[in-house]
C-alpha positions in Angstrom: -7.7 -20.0 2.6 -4.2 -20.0 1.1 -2.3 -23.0 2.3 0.6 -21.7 4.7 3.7 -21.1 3.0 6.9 -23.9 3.9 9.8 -21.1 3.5 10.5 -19.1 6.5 7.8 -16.6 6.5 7.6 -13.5 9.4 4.7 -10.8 9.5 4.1 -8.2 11.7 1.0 -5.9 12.0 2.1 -3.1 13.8 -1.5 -1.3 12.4 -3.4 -2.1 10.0 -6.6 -3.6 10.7 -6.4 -6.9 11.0 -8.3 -8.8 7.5 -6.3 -6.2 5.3 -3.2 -7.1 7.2 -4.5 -11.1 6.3 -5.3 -10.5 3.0 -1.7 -8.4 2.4 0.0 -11.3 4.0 -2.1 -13.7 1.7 -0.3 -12.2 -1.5 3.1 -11.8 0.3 2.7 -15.8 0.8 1.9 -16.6 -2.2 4.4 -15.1 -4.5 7.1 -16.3 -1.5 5.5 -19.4 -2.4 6.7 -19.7 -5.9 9.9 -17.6 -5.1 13.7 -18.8 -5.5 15.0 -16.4 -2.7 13.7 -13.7 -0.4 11.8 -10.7 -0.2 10.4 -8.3 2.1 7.9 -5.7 2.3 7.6 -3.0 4.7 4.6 -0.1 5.0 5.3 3.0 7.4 3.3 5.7 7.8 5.2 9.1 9.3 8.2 7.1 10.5 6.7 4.4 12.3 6.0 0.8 10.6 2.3 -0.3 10.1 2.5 -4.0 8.2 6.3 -5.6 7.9 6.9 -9.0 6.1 9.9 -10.8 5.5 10.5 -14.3 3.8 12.6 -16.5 2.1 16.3 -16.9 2.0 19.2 -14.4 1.1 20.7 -17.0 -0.7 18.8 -18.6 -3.5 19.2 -22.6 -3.1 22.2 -24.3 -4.5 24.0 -21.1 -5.3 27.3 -19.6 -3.4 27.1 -16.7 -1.3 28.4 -13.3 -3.2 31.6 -13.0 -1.7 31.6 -11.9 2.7 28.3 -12.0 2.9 28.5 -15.9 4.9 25.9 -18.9 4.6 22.2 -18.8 3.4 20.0 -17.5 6.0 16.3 -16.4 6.4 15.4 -13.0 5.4 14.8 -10.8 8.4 14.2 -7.4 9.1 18.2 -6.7 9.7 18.6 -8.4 5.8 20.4 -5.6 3.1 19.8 -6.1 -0.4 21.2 -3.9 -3.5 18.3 -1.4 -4.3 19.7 -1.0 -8.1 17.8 2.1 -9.1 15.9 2.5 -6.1 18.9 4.1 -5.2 18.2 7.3 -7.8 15.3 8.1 -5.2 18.0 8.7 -2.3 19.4 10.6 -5.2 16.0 12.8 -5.5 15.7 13.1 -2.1 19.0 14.8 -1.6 18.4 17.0 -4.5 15.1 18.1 -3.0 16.8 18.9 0.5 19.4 21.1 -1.9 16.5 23.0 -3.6 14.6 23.4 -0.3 17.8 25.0 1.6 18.3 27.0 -1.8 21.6 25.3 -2.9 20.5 24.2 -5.4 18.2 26.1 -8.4 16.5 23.4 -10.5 16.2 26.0 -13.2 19.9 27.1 -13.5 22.1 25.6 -16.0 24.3 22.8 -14.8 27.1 25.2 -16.0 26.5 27.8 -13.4 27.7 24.8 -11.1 30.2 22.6 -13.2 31.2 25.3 -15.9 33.3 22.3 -17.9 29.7 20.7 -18.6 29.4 23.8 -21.3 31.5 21.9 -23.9 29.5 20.4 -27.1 26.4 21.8 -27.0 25.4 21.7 -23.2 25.6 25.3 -21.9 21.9 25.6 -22.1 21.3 22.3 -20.1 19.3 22.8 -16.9 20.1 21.1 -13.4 15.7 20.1 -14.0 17.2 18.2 -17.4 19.7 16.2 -15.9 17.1 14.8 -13.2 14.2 14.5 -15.3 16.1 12.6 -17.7 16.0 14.4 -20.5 19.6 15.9 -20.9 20.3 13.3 -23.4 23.3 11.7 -22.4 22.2 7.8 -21.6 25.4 6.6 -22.0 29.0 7.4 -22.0 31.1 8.2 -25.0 34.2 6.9 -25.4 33.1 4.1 -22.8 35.6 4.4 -20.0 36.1 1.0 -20.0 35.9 -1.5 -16.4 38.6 -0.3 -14.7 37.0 3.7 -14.6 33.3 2.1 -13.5 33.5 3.1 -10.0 35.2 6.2 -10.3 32.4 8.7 -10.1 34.5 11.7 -11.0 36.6 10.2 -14.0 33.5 9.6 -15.3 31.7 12.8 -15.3 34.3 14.6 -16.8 33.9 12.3 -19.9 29.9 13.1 -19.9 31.1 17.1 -19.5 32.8 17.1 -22.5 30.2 14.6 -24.4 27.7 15.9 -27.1 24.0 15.2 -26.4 21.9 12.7 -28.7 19.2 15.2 -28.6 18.8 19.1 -27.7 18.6 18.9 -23.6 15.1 18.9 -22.8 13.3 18.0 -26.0 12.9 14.3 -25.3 12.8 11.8 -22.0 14.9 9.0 -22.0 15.9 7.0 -18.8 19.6 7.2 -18.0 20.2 4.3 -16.6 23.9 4.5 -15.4 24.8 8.2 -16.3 22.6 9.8 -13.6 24.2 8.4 -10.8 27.9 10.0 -12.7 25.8 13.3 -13.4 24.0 14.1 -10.1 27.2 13.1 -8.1 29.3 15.6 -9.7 26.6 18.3 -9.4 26.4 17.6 -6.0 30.0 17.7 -5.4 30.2 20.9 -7.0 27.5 21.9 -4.5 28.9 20.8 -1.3 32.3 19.2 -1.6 30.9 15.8 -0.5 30.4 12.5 -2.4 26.9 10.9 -2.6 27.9 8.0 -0.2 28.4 11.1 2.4 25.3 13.0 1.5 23.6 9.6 2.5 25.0 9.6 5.1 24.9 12.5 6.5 21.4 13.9 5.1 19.1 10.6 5.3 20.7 7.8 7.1 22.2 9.3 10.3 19.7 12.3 10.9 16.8 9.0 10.3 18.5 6.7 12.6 18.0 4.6 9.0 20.1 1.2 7.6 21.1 2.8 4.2 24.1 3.1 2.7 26.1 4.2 -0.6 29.7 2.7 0.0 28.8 -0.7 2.2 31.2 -0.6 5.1 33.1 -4.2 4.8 32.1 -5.3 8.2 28.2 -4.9 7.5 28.6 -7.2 4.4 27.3 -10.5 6.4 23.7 -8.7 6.4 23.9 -8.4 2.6 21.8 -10.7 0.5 22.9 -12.4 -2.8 21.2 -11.1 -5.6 20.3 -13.4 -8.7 18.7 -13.3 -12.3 16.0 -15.4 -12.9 16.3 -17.5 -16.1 14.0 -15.4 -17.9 15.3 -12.3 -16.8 15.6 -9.7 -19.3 15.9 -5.8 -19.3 14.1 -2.9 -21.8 11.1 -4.9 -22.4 9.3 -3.1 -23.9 11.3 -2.5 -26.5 11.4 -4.5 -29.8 13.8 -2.0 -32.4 17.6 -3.7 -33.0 19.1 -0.5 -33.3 17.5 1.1 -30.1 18.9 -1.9 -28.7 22.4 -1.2 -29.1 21.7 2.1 -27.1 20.4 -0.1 -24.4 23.4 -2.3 -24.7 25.7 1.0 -24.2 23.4 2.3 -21.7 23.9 -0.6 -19.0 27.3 -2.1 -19.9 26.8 -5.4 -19.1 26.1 -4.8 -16.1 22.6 -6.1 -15.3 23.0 -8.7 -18.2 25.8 -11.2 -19.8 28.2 -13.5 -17.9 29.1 -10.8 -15.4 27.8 -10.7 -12.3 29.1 -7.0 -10.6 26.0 -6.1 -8.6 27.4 -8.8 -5.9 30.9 -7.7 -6.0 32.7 -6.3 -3.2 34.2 -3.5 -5.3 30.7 -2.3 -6.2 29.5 -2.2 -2.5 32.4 0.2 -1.8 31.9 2.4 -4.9 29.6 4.8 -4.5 27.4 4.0 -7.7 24.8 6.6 -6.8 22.7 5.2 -10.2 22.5 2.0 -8.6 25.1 1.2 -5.8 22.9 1.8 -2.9 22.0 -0.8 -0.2 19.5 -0.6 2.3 17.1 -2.7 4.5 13.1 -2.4 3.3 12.3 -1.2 6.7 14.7 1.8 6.5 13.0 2.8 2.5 9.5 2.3 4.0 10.5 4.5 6.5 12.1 7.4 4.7 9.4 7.7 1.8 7.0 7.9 5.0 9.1 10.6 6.6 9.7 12.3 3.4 6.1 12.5 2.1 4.9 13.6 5.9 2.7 16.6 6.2 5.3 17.9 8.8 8.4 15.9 7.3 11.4 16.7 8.8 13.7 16.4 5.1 12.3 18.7 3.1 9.1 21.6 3.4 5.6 20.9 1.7 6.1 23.3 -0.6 9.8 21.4 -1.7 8.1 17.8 -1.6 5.9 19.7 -3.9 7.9 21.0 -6.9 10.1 18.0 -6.7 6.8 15.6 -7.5 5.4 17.8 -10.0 5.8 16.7 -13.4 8.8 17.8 -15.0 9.3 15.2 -17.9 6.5 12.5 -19.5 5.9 10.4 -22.4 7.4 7.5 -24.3 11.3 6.8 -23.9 13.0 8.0 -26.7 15.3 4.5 -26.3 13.0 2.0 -24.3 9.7 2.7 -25.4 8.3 2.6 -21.8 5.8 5.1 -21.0 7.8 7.5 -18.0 6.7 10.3 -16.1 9.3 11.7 -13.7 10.1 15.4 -11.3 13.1 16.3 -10.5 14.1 12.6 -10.0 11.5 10.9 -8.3 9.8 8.6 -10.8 5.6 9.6 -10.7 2.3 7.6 -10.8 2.3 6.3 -14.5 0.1 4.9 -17.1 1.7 1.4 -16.2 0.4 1.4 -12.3 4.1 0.8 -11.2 3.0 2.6 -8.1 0.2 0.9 -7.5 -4.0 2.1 -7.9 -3.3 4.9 -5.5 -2.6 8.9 -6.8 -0.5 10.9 -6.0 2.4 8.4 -5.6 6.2 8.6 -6.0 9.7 6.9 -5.6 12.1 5.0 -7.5 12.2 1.2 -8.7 14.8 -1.1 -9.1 16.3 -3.2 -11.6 14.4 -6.9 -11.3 10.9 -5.9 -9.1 12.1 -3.9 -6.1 9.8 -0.7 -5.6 9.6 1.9 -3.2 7.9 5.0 -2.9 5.0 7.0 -1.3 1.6 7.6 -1.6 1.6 11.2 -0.1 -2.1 11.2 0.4 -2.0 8.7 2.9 1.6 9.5 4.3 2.3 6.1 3.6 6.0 4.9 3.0 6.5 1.1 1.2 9.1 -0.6 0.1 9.6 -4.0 -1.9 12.7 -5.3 -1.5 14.0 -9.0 -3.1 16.6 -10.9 -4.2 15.2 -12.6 -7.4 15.5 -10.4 -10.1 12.2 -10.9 -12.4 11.7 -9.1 -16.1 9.5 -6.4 -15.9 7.0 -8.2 -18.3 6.7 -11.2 -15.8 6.8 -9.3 -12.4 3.7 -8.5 -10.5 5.4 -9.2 -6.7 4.9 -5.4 -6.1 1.9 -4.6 -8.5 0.0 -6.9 -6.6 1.1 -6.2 -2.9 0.5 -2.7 -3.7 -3.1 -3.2 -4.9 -3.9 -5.4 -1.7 -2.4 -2.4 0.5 -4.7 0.1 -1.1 -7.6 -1.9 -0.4 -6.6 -2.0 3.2 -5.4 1.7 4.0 
């Protein structure tokens, strides 16, 4: 029996059966045993929870709270962290409501939308290559330097007029940054609205749901404090010096150096649709669950459908990480990120948060932490994941 766990620890089974909900609790002890901060993990099947834990602290121990956010406190189920890249799946999800109402034509050149993103090359690039990653443009060139970052706009018009490192659609790289800039203008272009709107007013409000892209100041107390581990690391996989200096461009310093932007008040306004969002686990658990629904009230069967297919697979041209992605979502892959379970989609996050579905089982989950943990050290959601599938 695993010795019970000192840091302040909260589950609720709201379904499962009751030794799978003890063994998932087991592993969600454990690894909040040997944690620095908090975590939770919440699994919802068709918009209602079924297992919910939350521990730890959003403040890791001797550090200073990011700034508004107030004292230390335990994580609970009203705790907001950063979702990094888990915020590319609200980003798929709101493409696949466009394509489902016909808006938006996966097929059709981004052109036909956003006719400056012709120049250099690009006429031929399809809406399907900018979110399967494979349009070729991972980073932005000439950098628009720290005072253009947030400006979602500013930067897309460099990207328009930017030549592609490969021919659009001939190789899958992951675009760290530059999707959230690409899919933001293409959806402005769509419907006049910025991402932190379509949130908004697609997923968060119809949902009842805590998510957010462009954190109103006065929820900023709920926000946890995110940290690096000592070890922490991005890319790897990846061992080639010169492919490093892509990555280097690719991020920006913005996951790694001296910098610490992913807690600044500035970014939680922006509306970083790559990375800017911030959400509760409860209210990810419970939109993967609703949007992977047989009857799911975002988008039809036959939408969920082509937007999980496989659009774009096989080693990143830059990181050397096997990928498999639709039009967005990030797919079951040869690594097991989503767990032993098939078919299975979502989005992960810079330092171990996951969250996705496994549409067989109209299951929702979502991992959410703020410790950030190298890939090559992490197995928080690997192995919460492997003790759900041996309970649903």
């Amino acid at each position: 029996m695993n010795a019970p766990c000192e840091k302040p620890f909260a589950g609720h089974n709201d379904g499962l059966p009751q030794a799978g909900f003890e063994m998932l609790s087991g592993v969600f002890e454990r690894h909040l045993a040997a944690a620095d901060g908090g975590m939770a993990l919440c699994v919802y099947r068709e918009g209602q929870p079924l297992a919910r834990f939350y521990g730890g602290t959003t403040v890791r121990d001797g550090d200073s709270p990011a700034a508004g956010t107030g004292v230390s406190r335990p994580w609970t189920e009203s705790t907001m962290a950063v979702l990094f890249s888990g915020t590319k799946g609200l980003m798929a999800t709101i493409a696949a409501i466009l394509v489902d109402r016909s808006l938006l034509d996966p097929d059709a050149t981004v052109a036909s939308y956003w006719p400056e993103f012709a120049a250099s090359g690009k006429q031929d690039a399809t809406v399907a290559h900018v979110l399967s990653h494979t349009v070729g443009l991972v980073y932005v060139d000439p950098d628009p330097g720290l005072h253009l970052r947030y400006d979602n706009r500013a930067v897309a018009a460099v990207l328009a007029a930017q030549s592609p490192l490969w021919e659009p659609g001939t190789k899958v790289a992951y675009h760290a940054l530059t999707y959230g800039y690409l899919v933001a203008e293409l959806f402005f272009r769509i419907t006049g609205k910025t991402p932190g709107q379509l949130v908004r007013e697609l997923l968060a409000e119809p949902l009842g749901l805590d998510l957010h892209l462009g954190l109103p100041e006065f929820l900023d107390e709920r926000l946890a404090t995110i940290f690096r581990s000592k070890d922490y690391a991005i890319s790897t996989f990846l061992q080639d010096p010169e492919r490093r200096k892509i990555v280097d461009r690719m991020y920006a310093g913005s996951l790694t150096g001296d910098g610490d932007p992913f807690n600044s008040p500035e970014m939680r306004r922006a509306e970083m649709a790559a990375g800017g969002g911030i959400g509760t686990a409860d209210a990810m658990a419970s939109l993967y669950s609703q949007l992977a629904a047989p009857l799911s009230p975002l988008v039809s069967a036959r939408g969920l459908h082509s937007s999980t297919a496989t659009w774009s697979e096989g080693v990143d041209a830059v990181n050397d990480r096997p990928l498999r992605f639709g039009l967005g979502f990030e797919l079951a892959d040869p690594l097991g990120t989503y767990g032993p379970v098939t078919p299975a989609f979502g989005h992960s996050g810079a330092g171990g948060g996951l969250h996705g579905a496994w549409t067989g089982k109209n299951i929702g989950f979502s991992f959410l932490t703020n410790e950030m943990l190298a890939e090559d050290q992490d197995r928080r959601a690997k192995d919460l994941l492997g003790a759900l599938a041996r309970t649903i």
